[in-house]
Short mmCIF file of the C-alpha atoms (twelve columns), coordinates in Angstrom:
data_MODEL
# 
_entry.id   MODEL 
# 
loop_
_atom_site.group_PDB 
_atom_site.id 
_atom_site.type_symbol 
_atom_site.label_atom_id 
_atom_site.label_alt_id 
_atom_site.label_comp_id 
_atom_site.label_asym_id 
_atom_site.label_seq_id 
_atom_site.Cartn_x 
_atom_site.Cartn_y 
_atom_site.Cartn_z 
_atom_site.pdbx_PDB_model_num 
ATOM 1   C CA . UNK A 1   -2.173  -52.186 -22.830 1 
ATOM 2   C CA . UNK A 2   1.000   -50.120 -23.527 1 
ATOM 3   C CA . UNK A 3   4.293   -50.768 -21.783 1 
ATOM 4   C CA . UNK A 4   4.222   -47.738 -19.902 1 
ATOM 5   C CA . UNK A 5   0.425   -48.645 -18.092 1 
ATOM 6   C CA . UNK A 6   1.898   -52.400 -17.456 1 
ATOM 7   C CA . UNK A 7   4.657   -51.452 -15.719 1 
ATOM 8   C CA . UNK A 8   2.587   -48.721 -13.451 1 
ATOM 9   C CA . UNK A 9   0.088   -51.153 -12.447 1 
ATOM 10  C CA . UNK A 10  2.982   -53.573 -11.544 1 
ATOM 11  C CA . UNK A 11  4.916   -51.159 -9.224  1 
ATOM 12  C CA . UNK A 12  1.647   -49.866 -7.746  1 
ATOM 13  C CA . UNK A 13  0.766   -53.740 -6.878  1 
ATOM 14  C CA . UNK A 14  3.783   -54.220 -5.468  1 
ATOM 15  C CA . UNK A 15  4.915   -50.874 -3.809  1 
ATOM 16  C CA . UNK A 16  1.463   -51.531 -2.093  1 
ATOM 17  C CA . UNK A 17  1.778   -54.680 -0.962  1 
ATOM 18  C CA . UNK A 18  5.546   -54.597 -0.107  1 
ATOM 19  C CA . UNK A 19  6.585   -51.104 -0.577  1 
ATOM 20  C CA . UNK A 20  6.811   -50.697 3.830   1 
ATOM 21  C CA . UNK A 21  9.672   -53.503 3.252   1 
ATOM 22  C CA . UNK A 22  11.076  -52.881 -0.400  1 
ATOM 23  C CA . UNK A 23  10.901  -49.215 -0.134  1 
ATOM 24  C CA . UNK A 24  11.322  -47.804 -3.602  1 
ATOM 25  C CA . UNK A 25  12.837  -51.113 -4.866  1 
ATOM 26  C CA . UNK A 26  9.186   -52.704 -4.639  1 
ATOM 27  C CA . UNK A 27  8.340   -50.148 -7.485  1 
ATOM 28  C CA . UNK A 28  11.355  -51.146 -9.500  1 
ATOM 29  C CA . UNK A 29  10.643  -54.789 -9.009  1 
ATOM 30  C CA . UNK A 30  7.326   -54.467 -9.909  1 
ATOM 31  C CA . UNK A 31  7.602   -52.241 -12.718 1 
ATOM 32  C CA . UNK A 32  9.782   -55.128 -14.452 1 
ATOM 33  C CA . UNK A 33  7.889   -58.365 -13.291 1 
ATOM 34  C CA . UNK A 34  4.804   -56.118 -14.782 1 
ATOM 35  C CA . UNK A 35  6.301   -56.062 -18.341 1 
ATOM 36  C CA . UNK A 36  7.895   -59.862 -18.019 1 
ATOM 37  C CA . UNK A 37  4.857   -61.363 -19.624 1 
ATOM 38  C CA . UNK A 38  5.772   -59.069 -23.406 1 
ATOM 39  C CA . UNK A 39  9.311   -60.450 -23.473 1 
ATOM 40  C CA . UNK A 40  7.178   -62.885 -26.033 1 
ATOM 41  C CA . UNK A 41  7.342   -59.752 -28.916 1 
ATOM 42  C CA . UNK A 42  11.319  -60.835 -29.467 1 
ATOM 43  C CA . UNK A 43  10.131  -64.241 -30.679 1 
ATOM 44  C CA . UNK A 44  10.227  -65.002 -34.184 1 
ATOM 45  C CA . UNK A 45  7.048   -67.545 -35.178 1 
ATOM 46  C CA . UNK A 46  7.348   -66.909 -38.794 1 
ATOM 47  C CA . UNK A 47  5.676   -65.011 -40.704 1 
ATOM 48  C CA . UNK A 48  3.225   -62.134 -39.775 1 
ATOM 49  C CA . UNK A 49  0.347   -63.801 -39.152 1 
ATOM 50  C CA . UNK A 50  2.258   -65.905 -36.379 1 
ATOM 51  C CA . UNK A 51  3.698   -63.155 -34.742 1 
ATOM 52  C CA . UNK A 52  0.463   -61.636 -33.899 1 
ATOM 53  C CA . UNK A 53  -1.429  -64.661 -32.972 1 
ATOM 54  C CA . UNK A 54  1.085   -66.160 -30.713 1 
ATOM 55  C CA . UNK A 55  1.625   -62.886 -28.908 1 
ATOM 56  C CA . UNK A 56  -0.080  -62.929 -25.372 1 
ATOM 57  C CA . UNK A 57  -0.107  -66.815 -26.118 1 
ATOM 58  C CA . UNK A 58  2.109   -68.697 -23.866 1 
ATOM 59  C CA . UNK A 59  3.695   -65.806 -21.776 1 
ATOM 60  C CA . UNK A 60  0.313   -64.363 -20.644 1 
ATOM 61  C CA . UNK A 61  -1.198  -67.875 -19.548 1 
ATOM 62  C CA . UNK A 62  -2.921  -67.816 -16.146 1 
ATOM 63  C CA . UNK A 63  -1.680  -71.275 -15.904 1 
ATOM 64  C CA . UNK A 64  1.979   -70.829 -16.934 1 
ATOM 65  C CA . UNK A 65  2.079   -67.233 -15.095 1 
ATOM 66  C CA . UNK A 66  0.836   -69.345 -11.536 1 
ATOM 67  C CA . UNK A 67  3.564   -71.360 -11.428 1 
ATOM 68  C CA . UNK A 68  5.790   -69.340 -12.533 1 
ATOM 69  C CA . UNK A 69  4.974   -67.004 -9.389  1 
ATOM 70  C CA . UNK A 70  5.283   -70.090 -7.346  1 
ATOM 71  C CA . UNK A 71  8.899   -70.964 -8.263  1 
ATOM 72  C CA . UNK A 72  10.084  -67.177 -8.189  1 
ATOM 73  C CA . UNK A 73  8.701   -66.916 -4.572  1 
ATOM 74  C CA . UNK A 74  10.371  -70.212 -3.485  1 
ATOM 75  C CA . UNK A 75  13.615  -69.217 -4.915  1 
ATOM 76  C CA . UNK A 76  13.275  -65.720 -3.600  1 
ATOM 77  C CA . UNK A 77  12.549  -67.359 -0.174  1 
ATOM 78  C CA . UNK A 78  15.678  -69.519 -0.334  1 
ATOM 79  C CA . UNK A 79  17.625  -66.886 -0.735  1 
ATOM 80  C CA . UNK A 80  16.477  -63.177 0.945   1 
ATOM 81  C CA . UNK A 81  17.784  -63.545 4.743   1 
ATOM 82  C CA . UNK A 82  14.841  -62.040 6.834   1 
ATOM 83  C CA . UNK A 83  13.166  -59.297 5.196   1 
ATOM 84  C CA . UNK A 84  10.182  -59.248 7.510   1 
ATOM 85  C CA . UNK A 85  7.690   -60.796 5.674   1 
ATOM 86  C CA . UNK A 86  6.461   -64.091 4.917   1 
ATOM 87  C CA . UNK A 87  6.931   -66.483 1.569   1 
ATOM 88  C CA . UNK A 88  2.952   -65.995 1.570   1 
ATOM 89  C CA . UNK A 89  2.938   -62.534 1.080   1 
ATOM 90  C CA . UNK A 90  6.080   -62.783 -0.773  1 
ATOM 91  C CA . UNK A 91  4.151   -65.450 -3.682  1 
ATOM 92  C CA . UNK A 92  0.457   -63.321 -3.570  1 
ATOM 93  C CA . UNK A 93  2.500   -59.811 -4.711  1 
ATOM 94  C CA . UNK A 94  4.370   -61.816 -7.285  1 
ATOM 95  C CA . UNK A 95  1.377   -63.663 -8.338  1 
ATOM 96  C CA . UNK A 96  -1.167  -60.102 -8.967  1 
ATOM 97  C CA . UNK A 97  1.616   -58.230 -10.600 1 
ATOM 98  C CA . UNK A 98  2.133   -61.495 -13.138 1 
ATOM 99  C CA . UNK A 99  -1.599  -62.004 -13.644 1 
ATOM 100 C CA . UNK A 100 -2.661  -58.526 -13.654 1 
ATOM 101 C CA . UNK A 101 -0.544  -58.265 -16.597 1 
ATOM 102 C CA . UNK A 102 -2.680  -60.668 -18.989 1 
ATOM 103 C CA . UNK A 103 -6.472  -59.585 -17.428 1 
ATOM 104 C CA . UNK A 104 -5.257  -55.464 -18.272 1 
ATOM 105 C CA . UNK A 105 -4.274  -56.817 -21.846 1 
ATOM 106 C CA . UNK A 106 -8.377  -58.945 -22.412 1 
ATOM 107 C CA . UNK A 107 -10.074 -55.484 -21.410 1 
ATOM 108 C CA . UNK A 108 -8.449  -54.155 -25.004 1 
ATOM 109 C CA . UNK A 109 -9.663  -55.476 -28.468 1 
ATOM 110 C CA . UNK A 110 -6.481  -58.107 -29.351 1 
ATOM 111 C CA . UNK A 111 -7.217  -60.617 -27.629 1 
ATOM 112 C CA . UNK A 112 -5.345  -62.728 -24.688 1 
ATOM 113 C CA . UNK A 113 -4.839  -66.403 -24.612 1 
ATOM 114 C CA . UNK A 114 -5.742  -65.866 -20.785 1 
ATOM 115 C CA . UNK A 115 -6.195  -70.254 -20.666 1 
ATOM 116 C CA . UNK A 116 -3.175  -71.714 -23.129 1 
ATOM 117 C CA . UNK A 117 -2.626  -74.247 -23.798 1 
ATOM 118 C CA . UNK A 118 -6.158  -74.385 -24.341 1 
ATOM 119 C CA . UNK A 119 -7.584  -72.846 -26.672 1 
ATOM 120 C CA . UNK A 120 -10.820 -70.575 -26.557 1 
ATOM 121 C CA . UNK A 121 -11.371 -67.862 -28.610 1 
ATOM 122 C CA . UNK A 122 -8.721  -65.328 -27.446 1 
ATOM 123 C CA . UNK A 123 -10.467 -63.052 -24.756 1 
ATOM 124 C CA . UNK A 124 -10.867 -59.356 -25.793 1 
ATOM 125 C CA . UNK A 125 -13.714 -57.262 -23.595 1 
ATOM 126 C CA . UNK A 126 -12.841 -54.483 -26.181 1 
ATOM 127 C CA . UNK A 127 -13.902 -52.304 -23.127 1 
ATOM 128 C CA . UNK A 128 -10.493 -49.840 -23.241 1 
ATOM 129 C CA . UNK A 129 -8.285  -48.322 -25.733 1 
ATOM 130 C CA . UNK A 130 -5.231  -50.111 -25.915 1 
ATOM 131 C CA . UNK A 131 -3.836  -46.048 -24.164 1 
ATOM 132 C CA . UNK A 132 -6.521  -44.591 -22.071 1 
ATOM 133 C CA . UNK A 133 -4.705  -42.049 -19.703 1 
ATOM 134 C CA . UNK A 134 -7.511  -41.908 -17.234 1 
ATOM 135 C CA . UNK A 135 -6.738  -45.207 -16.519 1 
ATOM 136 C CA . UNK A 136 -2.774  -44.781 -16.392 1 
ATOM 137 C CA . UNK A 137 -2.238  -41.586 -14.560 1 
ATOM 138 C CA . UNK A 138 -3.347  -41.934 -11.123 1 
ATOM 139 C CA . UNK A 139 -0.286  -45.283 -11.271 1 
ATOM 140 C CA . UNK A 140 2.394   -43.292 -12.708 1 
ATOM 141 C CA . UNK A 141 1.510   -40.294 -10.166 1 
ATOM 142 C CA . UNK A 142 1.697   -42.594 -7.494  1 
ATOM 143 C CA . UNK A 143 4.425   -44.307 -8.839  1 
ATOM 144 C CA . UNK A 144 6.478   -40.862 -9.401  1 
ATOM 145 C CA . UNK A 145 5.742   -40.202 -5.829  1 
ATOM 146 C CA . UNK A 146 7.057   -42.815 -4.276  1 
ATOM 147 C CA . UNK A 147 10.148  -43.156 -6.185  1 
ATOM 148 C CA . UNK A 148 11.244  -39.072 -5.284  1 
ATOM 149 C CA . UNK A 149 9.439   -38.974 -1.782  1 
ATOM 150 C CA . UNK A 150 9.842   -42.861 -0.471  1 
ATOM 151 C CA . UNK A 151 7.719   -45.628 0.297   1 
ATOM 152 C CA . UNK A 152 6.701   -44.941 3.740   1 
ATOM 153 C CA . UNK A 153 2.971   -45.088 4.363   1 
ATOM 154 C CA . UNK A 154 2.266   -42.260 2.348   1 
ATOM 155 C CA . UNK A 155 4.007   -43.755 -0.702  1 
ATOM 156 C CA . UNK A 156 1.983   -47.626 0.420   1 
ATOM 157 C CA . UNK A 157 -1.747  -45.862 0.427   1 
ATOM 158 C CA . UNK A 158 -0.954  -43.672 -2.370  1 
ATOM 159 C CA . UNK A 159 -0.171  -46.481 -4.445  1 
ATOM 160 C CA . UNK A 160 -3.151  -48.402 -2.896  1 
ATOM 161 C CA . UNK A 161 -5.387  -45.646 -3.635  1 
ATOM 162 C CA . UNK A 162 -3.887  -45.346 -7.367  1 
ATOM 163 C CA . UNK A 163 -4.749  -48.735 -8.102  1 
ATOM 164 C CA . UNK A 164 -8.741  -48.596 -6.386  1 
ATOM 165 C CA . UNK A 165 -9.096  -45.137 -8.861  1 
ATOM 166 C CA . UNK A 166 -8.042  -47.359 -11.831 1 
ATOM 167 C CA . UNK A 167 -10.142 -50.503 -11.033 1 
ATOM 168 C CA . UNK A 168 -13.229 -47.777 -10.902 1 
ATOM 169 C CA . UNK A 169 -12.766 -46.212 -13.741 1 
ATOM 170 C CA . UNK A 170 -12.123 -49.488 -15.588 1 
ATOM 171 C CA . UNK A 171 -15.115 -50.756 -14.099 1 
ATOM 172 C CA . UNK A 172 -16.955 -48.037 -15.546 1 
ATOM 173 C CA . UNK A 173 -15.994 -48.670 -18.948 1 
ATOM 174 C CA . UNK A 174 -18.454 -51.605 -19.421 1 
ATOM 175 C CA . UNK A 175 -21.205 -49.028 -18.890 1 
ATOM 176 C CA . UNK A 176 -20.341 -47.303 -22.045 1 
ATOM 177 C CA . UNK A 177 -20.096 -50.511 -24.065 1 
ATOM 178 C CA . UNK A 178 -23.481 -51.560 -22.449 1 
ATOM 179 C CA . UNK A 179 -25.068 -48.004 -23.590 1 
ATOM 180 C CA . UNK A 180 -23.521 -48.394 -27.053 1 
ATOM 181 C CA . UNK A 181 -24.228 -51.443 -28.016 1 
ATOM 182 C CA . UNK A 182 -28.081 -51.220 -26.771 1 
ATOM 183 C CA . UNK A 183 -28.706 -48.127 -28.998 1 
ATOM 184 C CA . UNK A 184 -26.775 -50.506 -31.897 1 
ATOM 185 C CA . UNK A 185 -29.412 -52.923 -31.388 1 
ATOM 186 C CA . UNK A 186 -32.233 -50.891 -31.312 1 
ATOM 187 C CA . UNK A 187 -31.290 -49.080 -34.177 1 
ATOM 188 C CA . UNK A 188 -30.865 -52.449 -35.871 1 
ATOM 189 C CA . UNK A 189 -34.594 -54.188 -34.756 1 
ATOM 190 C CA . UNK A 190 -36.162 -51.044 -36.392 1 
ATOM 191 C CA . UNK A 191 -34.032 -51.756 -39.497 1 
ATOM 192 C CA . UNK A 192 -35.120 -55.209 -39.472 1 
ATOM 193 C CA . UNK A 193 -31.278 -56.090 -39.642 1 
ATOM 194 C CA . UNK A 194 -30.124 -59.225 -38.319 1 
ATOM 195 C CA . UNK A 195 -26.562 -59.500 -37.134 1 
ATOM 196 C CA . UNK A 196 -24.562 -62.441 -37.356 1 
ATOM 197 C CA . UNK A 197 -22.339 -60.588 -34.611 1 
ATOM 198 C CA . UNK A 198 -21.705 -57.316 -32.857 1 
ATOM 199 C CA . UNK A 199 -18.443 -56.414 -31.639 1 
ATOM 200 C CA . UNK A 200 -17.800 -52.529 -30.033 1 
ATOM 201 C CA . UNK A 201 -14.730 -50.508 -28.755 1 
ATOM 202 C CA . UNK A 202 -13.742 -46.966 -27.690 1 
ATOM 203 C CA . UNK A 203 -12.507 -45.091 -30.195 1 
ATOM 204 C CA . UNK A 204 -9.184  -43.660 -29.499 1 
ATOM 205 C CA . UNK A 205 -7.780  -42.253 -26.152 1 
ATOM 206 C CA . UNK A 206 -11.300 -42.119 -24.653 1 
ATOM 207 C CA . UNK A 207 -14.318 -44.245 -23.329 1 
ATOM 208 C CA . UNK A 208 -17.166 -41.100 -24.254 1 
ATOM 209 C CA . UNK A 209 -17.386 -42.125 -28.032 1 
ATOM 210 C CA . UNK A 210 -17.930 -45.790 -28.955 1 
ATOM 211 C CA . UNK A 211 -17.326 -47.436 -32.424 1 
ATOM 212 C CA . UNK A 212 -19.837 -50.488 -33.344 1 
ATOM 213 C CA . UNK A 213 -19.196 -53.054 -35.684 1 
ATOM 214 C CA . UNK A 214 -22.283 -55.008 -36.672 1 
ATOM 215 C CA . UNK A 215 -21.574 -58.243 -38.929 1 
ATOM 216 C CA . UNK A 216 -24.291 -58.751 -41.759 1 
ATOM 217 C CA . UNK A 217 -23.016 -61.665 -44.103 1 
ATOM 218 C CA . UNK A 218 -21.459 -59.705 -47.589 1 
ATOM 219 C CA . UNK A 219 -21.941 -56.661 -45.595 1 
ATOM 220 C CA . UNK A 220 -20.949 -55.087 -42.056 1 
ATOM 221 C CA . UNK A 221 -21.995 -51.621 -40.198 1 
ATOM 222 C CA . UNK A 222 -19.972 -49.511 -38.595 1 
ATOM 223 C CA . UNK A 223 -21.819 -46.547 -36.220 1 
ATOM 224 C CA . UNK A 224 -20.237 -43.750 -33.196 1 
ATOM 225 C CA . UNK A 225 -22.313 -43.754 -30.356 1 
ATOM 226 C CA . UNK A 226 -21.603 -41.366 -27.448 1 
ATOM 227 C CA . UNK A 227 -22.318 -40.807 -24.506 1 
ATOM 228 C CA . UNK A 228 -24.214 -37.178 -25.471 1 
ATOM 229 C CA . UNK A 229 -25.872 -38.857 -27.819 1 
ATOM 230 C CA . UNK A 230 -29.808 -37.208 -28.145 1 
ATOM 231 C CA . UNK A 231 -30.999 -39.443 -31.616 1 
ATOM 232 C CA . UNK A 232 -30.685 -42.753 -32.676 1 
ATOM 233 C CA . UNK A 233 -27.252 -44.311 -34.450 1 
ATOM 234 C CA . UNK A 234 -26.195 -43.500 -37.823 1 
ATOM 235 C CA . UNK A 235 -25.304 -47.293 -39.757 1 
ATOM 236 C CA . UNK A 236 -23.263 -46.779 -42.299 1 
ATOM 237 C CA . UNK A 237 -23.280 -49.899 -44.495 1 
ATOM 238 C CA . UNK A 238 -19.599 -51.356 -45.621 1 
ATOM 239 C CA . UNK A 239 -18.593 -53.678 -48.104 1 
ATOM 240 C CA . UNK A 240 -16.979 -57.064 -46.570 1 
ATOM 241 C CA . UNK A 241 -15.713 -59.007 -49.907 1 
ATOM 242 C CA . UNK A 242 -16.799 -62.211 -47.845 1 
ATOM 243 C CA . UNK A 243 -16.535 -63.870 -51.676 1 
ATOM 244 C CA . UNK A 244 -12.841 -63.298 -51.786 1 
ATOM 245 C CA . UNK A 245 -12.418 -65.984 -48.746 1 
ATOM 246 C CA . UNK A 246 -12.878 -68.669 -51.066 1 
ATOM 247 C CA . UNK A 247 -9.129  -69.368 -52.022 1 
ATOM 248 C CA . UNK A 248 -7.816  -69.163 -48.191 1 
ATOM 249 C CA . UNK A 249 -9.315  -71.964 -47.358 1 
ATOM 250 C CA . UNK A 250 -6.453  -74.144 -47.363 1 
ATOM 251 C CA . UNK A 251 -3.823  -71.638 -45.484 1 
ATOM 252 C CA . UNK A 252 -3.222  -72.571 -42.161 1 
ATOM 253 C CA . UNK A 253 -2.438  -68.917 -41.355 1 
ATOM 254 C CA . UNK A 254 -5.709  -67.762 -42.830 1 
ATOM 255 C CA . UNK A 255 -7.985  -70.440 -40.604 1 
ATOM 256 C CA . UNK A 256 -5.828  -69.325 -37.436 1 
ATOM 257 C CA . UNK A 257 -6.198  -65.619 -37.983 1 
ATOM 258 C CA . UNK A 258 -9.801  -65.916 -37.997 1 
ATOM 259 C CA . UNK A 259 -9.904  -68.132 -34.918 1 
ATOM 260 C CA . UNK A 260 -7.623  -65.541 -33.646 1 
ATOM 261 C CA . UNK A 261 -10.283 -62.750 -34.274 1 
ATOM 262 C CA . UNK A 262 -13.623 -64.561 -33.900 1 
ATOM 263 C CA . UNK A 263 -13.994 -63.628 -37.899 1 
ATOM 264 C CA . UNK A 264 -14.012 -60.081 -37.576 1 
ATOM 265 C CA . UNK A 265 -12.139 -59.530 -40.947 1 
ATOM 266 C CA . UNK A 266 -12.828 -57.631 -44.262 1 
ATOM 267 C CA . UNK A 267 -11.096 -59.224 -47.366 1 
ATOM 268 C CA . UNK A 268 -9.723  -56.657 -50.370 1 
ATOM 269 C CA . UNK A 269 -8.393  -57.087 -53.662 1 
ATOM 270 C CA . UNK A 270 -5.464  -54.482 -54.064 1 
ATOM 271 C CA . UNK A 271 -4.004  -54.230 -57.406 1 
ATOM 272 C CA . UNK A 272 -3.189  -58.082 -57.544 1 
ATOM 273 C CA . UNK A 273 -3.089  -58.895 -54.046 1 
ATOM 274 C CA . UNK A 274 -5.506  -60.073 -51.577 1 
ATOM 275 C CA . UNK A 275 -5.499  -58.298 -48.104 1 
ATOM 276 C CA . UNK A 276 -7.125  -59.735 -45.144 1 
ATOM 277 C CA . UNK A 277 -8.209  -56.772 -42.312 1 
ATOM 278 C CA . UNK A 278 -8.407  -56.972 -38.471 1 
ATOM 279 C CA . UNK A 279 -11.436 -54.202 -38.269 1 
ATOM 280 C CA . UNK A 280 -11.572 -55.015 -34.494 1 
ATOM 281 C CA . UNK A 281 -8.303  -52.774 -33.744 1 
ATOM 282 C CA . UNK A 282 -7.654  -49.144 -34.546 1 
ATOM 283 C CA . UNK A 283 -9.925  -46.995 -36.879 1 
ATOM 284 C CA . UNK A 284 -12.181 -47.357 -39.293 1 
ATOM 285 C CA . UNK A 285 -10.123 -47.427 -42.519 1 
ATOM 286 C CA . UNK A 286 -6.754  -47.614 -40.001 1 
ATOM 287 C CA . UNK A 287 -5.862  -50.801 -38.993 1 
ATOM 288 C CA . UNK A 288 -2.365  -52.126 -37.776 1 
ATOM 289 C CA . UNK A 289 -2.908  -55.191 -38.348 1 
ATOM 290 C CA . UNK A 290 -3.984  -56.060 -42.285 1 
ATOM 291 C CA . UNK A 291 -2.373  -59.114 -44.240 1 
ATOM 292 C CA . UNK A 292 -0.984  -59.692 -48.037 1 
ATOM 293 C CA . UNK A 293 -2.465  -63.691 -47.880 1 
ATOM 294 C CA . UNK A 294 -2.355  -64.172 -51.678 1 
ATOM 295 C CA . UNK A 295 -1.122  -62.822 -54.879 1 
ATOM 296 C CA . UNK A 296 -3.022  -63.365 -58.579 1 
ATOM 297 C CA . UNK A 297 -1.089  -65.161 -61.309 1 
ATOM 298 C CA . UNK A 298 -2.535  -66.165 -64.683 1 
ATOM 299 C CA . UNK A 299 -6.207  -65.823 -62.932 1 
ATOM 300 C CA . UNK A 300 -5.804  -67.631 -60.088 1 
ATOM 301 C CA . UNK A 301 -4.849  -66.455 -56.546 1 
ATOM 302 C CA . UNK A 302 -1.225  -67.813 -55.245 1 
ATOM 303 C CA . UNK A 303 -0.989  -68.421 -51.507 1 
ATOM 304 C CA . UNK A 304 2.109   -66.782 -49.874 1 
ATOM 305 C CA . UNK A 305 4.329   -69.110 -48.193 1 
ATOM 306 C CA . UNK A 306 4.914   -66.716 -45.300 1 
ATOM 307 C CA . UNK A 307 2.296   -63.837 -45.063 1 
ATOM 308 C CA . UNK A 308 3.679   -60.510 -44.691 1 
ATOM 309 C CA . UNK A 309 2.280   -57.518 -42.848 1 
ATOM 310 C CA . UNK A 310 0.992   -54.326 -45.061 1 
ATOM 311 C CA . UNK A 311 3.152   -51.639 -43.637 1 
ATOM 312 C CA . UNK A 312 0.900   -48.794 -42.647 1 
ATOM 313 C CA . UNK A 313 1.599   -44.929 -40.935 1 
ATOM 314 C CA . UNK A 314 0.649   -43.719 -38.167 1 
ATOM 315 C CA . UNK A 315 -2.668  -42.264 -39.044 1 
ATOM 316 C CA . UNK A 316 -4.524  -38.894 -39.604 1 
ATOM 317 C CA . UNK A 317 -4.333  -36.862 -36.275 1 
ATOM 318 C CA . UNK A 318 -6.965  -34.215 -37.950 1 
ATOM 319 C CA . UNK A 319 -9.321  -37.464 -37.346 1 
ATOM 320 C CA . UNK A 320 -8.524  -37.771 -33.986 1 
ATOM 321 C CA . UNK A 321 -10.384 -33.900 -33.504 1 
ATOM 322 C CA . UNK A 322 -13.034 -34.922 -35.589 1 
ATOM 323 C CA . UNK A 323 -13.901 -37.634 -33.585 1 
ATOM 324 C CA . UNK A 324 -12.903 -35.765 -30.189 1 
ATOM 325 C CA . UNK A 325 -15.778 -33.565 -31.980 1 
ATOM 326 C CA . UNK A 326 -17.836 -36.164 -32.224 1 
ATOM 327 C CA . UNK A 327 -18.138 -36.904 -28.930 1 
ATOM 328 C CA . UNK A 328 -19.887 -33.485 -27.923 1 
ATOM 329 C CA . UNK A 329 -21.945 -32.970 -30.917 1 
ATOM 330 C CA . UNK A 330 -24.164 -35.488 -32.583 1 
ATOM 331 C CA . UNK A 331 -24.187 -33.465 -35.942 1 
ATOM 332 C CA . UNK A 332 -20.481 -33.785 -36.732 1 
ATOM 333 C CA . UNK A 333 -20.177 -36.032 -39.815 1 
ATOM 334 C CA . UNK A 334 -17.737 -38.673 -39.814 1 
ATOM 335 C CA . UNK A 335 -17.257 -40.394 -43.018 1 
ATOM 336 C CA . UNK A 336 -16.692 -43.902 -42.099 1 
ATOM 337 C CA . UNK A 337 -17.863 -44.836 -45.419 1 
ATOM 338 C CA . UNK A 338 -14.870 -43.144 -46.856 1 
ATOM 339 C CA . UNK A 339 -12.322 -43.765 -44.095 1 
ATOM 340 C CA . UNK A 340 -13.030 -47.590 -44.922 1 
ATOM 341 C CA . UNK A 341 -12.975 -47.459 -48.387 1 
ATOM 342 C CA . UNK A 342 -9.109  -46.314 -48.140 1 
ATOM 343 C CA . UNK A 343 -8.478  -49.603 -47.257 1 
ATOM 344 C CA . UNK A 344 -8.611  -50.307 -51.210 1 
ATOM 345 C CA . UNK A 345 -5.666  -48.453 -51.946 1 
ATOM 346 C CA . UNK A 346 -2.351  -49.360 -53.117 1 
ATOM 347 C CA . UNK A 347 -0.011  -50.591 -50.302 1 
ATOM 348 C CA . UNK A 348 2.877   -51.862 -49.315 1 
ATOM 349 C CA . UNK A 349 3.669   -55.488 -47.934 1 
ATOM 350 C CA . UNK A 350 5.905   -55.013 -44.823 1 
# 
């Protein structure tokens, strides 16, 4: 999730738990323990490809993050005097706001290396937008609260309160990928299509209108299922360019990135490069994350030492209305044939 939600959820954890002793400093201390896990982003692993795959690697590790609560609460205890409340208590706050951290970051679509150093497929319940503000304004209001009116036992329930709002409404998110995904596959067994895998995840800023990716060997589907939905899903068949794989093979990048994503990729030839897609994050036809693996010389496709990023903007906000449209009315066409196609223009390698 963004910055902004992480650090919320940490104050409200703590200013709940130890706000009656902290006072307002509980919701300072655990606004900053609640972003320590993303200090990772300032490491440099290399290339592109690295960055984004080691992200939420080490730093969000239950395993690393446990002990790491268990040495800040013995120091802490070494050194605090008497605040009133016990090393137990003391460890438990540290240890949610830590932990609560990397579980908020698996309910978005990146993925969160929630067991390193082993090493499952990164977990990503694609159940939230990585911004939902449903989920992040009952925090900062209680948050804002008890920093300007104090953390007396106002400040403590409000916070508690904030935080069993959120966990609801999170909760409730699963519903929508349940309903989304079993219109998907009904839709699909009257096709007589067989997926090789189905992966789904709000569109942006809400949890009403769900995007569907279905996986079908050359080929993948993309379909918008709401909540207001009154007919069946619309599939709208998409070129993968699975054949373009071929000559990655050998890149160490290329065989982590797909471990990384479980294979949800699309492969492009642009001009005379060869661009690997994340379709699990963003839009259809606006991903962040999209990769320059391999450039053609003479015929044959060059590996790139260190794989840059294609730099891309910031997207279409007209789309955003058009699928805030969506939502209501059934009837409003949204090309995602032609949103993914402008994946095959020129662009630039960040």
């Amino acid at each position: 999730m963004d910055s902004i939600t992480q650090a919320v959820l940490g104050a409200s954890i703590q200013g709940a738990l130890l706000g009656r002793w902290q006072g307002r400093k509980a919701l300072l201390y655990g606004a900053m323990l609640g972003t320590l896990p993303d200090l990772d982003v300032v490491i440099d692993y290399g290339d592109a490809v690295a960055d984004m795959t080691f992200h939420r690697g080490f730093s969000h590790s239950l395993f690393v993050l446990s002990g790491l609560a268990l040495v800040m609460a013995w120091l802490f205890s070494r050194f605090r005097g008497s605040p009133g409340y016990s090393t137990q208590r003391l460890f438990w706050t540290i240890w949610l706001v830590l932990i609560t951290h990397p579980i908020l970051d698996s309910f978005t679509s990146y993925g969160t290396q929630l067991f390193w150093p082993l090493m499952p497929t990164p977990t990503a319940w694609s159940n939230i937008f990585i911004i939902d503000p449903l989920y992040s304004i009952p925090l900062l209001v209680a948050v804002l609260v008890g920093l300007l009116a104090g953390m007396g036992k106002t400040g403590v329930r409000l916070c508690t309160w904030a935080l069993a709002l959120s966990s609801v409404y999170m909760a409730s998110t699963f519903a929508g990928k349940y309903m989304a995904e079993k219109q998907v596959n009904a839709e699909l067994a009257r096709q007589g299509i067989q997926a090789e895998a189905i992966f789904s995840t709000p569109t942006p800023f809400n949890t009403l209108l769900w995007r569907v990716v279905v996986m079908d060997g050359e080929d993948y589907h993309e379909a918008l299922v709401s909540w207001f939905d009154n007919k069946p899903p619309k599939l709208e068949r998409i070129p993968r360019g699975t054949s373009l794989a071929q000559p990655l093979a050998e890149s160490p990048a290329y065989r982590r990135l797909v471990w990384f994503t479980d294979n949800l990729l699309r492969y492009d030839q642009v001009d005379d490069q060869l661009i690997v897609t994340d379709i699990r994050l963003g839009m259809t036809g606006y991903h962040p994350f999209r990769f320059a693996f391999a450039t053609l010389e003479d015929g044959q496709w060059k590996l790139a030492e260190e794989v840059p990023q294609i730099a891309v903007d910031r997207g279409d906000y007209s789309r955003l209305k058009q699928l805030w449209q969506r939502i209501w009315d059934q009837d409003v066409d949204i090309p995602l044939r032609a949103w993914a196609d402008e994946l095959t223009r020129p662009t630039t390698a960040g």
